[in-house]
C-alpha positions in Angstrom: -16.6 -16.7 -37.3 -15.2 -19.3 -35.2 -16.4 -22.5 -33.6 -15.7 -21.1 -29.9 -13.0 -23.6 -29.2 -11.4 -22.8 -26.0 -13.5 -20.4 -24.6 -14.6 -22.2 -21.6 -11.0 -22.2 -21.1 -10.2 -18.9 -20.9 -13.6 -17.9 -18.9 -12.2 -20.1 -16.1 -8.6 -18.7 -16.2 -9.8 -15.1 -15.6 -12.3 -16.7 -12.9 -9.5 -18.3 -10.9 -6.8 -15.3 -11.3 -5.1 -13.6 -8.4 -6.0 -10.0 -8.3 -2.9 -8.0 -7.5 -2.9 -5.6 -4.1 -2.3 -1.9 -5.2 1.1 -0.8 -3.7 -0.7 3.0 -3.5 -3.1 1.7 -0.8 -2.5 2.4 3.1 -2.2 -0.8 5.1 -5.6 -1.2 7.1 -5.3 -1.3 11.0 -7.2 -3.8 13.3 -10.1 -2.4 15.3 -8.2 -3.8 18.8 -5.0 -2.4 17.9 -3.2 -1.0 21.1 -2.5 2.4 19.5 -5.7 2.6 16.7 -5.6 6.4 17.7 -3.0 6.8 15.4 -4.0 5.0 12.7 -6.2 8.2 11.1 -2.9 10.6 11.5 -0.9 7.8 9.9 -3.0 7.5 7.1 -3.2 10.9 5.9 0.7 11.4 6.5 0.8 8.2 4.2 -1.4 9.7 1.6 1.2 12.9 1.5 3.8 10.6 0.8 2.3 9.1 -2.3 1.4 12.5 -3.4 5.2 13.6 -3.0 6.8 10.5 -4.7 4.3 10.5 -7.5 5.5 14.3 -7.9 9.3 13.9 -7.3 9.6 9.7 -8.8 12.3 10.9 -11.8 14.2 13.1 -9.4 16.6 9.9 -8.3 17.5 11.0 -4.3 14.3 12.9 -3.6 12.2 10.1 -4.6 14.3 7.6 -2.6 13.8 9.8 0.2 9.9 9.9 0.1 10.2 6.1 -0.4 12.3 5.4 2.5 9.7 7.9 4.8 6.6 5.8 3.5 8.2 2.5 4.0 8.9 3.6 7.7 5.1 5.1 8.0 3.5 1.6 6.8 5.8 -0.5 9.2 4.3 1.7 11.5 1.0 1.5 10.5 0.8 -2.0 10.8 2.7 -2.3 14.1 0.0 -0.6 15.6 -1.4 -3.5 17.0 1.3 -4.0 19.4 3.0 -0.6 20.4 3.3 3.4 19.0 5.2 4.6 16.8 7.9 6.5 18.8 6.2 10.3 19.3 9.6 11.7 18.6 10.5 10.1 15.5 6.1 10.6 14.5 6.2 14.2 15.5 10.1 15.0 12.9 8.7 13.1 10.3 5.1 14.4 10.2 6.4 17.6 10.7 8.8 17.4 7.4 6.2 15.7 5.1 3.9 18.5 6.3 5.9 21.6 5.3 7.3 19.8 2.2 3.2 19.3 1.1 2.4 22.6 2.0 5.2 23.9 -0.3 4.1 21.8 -3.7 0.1 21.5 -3.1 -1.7 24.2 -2.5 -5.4 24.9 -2.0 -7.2 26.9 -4.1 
């Protein structure tokens, strides 16, 4: 069997290890944020995202695409505690990750 050498050692590594964020999560808003209306709307578009890209990630452009969207939805996610997202640019880009999730998930 083994005389237990080491193990001490290895009981404190796994104590004292950084747990790694998830990159699927959806940056959390402050309750005092000036535009925490928007968080809930940004959330969910978020979540679409990471349901397209997880569909389309070996399809090279599409999967870009979906990347580029989410990286612009989080930046504004975590903006929110200074200003809105602009409602121009929110209202194209909702409306485009909308109709693309209606088209691939469907409710049964």
């Amino acid at each position: 069997m083994g005389c237990g050498c080491g193990r001490s050692n290895i009981a404190s590594v796994n104590k004292s290890r950084a747990i790694k964020p998830q990159s699927n999560t959806t940056p959390k808003a402050d309750s005092n944020a000036a535009c925490i209306q928007k968080y809930d709307e940004l959330a969910v578009l978020d979540k679409k995202i990471i349901d397209l890209h997880r569909k389309f990630r070996f399809v090279g452009g599409v999967s870009k695409r979906y990347a580029d969207i989410q990286k612009l939805v989080r930046g504004w996610i975590v903006n929110l505690k200074n200003e809105c997202p602009d409602p121009d640019d929110l209202a194209t880009y909702s409306e485009y990750i909308n109709k693309e999730y209606a088209r691939y998930f469907t409710v049964k």
